[in-house]
Each structure stands twice: as C-alpha cells, then as structure tokens.
C-alpha positions as CSV (number, residue, x, y, z in Angstrom):
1,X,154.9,109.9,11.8
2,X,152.0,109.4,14.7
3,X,153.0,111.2,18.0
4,X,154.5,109.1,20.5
5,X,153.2,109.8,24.0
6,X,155.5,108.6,27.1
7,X,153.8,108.5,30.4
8,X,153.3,106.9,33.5
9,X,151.7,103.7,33.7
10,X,148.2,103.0,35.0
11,X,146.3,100.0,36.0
12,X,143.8,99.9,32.6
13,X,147.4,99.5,31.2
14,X,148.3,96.4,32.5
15,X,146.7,94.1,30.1
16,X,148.8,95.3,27.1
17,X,151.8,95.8,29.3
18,X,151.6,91.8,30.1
19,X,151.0,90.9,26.2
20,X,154.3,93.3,25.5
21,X,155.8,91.1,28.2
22,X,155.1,88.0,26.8
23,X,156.1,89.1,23.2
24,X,159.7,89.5,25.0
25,X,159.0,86.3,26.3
26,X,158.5,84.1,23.0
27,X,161.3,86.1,21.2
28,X,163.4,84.5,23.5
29,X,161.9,81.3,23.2
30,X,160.5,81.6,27.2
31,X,157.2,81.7,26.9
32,X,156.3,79.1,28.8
33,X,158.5,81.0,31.8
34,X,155.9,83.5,32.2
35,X,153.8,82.2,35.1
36,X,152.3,85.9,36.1
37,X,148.8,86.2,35.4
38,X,147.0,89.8,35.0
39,X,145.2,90.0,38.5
40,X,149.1,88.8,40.3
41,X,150.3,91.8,38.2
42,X,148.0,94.5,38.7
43,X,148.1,93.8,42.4
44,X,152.0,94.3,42.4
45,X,151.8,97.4,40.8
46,X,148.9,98.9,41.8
47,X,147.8,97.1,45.1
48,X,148.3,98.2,48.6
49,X,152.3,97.7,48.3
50,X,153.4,98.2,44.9
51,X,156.4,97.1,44.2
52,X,157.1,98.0,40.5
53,X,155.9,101.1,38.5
54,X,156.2,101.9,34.7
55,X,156.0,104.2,31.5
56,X,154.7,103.4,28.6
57,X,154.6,104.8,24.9
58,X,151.5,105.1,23.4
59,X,150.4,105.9,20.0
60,X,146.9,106.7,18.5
61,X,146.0,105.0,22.3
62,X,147.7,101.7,21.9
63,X,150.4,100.7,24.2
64,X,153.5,100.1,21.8
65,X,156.7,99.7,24.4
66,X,157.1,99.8,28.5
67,X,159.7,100.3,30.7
68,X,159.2,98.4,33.9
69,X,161.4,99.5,37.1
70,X,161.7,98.7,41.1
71,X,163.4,99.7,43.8
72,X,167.2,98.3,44.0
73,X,169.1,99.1,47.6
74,X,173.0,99.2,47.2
75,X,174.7,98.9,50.6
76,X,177.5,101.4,49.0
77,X,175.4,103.5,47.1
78,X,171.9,103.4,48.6
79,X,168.8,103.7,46.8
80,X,168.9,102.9,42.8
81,X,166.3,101.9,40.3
82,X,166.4,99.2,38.5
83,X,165.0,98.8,35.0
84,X,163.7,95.4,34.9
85,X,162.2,95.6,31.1
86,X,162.6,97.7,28.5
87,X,160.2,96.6,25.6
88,X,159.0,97.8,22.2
89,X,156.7,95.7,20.0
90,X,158.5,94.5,17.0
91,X,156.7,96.5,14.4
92,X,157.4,99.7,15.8
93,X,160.9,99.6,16.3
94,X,163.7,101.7,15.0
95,X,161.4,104.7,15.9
96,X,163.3,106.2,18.9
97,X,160.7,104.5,21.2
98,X,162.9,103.0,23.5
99,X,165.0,105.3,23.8
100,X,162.2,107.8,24.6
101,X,161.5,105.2,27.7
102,X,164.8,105.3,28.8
103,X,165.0,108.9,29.2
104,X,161.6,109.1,30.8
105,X,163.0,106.3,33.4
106,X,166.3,107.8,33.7
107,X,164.2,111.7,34.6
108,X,162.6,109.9,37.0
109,X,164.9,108.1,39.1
110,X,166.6,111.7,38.8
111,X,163.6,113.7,39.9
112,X,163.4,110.9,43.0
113,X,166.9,111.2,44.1
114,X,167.9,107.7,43.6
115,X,172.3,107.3,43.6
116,X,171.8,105.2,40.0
117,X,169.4,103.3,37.8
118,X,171.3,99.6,36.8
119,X,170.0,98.0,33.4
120,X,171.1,94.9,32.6
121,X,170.6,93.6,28.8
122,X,170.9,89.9,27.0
C-alpha cells in the first residue's frame, strides 16, 4: 500500500482541495451549490484573515482527502473547532484515510486548547 501522508494544508493545495469539494458536491447532487471560486478560497484561507485551515492526505503527491475546520465559539463552552468537511475521493476509500484526518483534526484542536471539536454528518 502507498504511504499516506497527513499534513497541514498549504495554499498550492487549494486547487485540489476545491475539486475534492466539488466531488462532495455532485455526490450529493449539489453541484450547482458551489458558488466559491479558487481565488475567494485561497483568500479565506490563506489571506490576511483566514478563517478556515486544513489537513490533507496525500499519496505519491496527490491530494486524496481534506478535512476542513474553523473556529466555532460556544457561549457555555468557549472556543471549539468545527469540522466543516471531511472528504476522501471515492477511489481511495476504505483505506483508513479519513479516519487518519480525523485524528490529525482532533490532535490539533487538542494541541490548541479548544473545549471540543463538533462534526456534523448527512
């Protein structure tokens, strides 16, 4: 099996991270929901304010899942993260990738001292 390398996301990743995004997007038949175009999306991440951040799993150099997370303020519990997208392309799945992701999300909102991280799925 290839090696599966989980790290944090940079802007030369964004690209593949919004064709992984749109993949979600026509499995569930929303496609034409996805209004974000690459420049929009590499300034929200990587800009002046970002407001997201991301892993990604890469394999032989190609981007094959994401997790995408933000800030979330609870007014009980403070500072969480939430994990907006958790994707893996359809071909490589069933490989642990995703879960991999989680963990590397979950570590971080550790290592960062947030109270949580919330996840909500379909």
């Amino acid at each position: 099996m290839e090696e599966i390398v989980i790290r944090k996301a940079v802007q030369e990743d964004c690209a593949p991270m919004l064709e992984l995004i749109k993949e979600l997007a026509e499995y569930e038949k929303a496609l034409h929901e996805v209004t974000l175009n690459l420049d929009q999306f590499i300034e929200d991440g990587f800009g002046q304010s970002p407001v997201w951040g991301a892993f990604v799993a890469e394999i032989d150099g190609e981007i094959v899942g994401i997790s995408l997370y933000y800030d979330r303020y609870s007014t009980w519990k403070g500072r969480r993260l939430y994990l907006e997208d958790l994707v893996v392309t359809e071909r490589m799945r069933g490989k642990q990738i995703g879960k991999k992701l989680f963990d590397a999300t979950l570590e971080y909102g550790k290592f960062n001292a947030y109270s949580g991280m919330v996840f909500q799925v379909l």
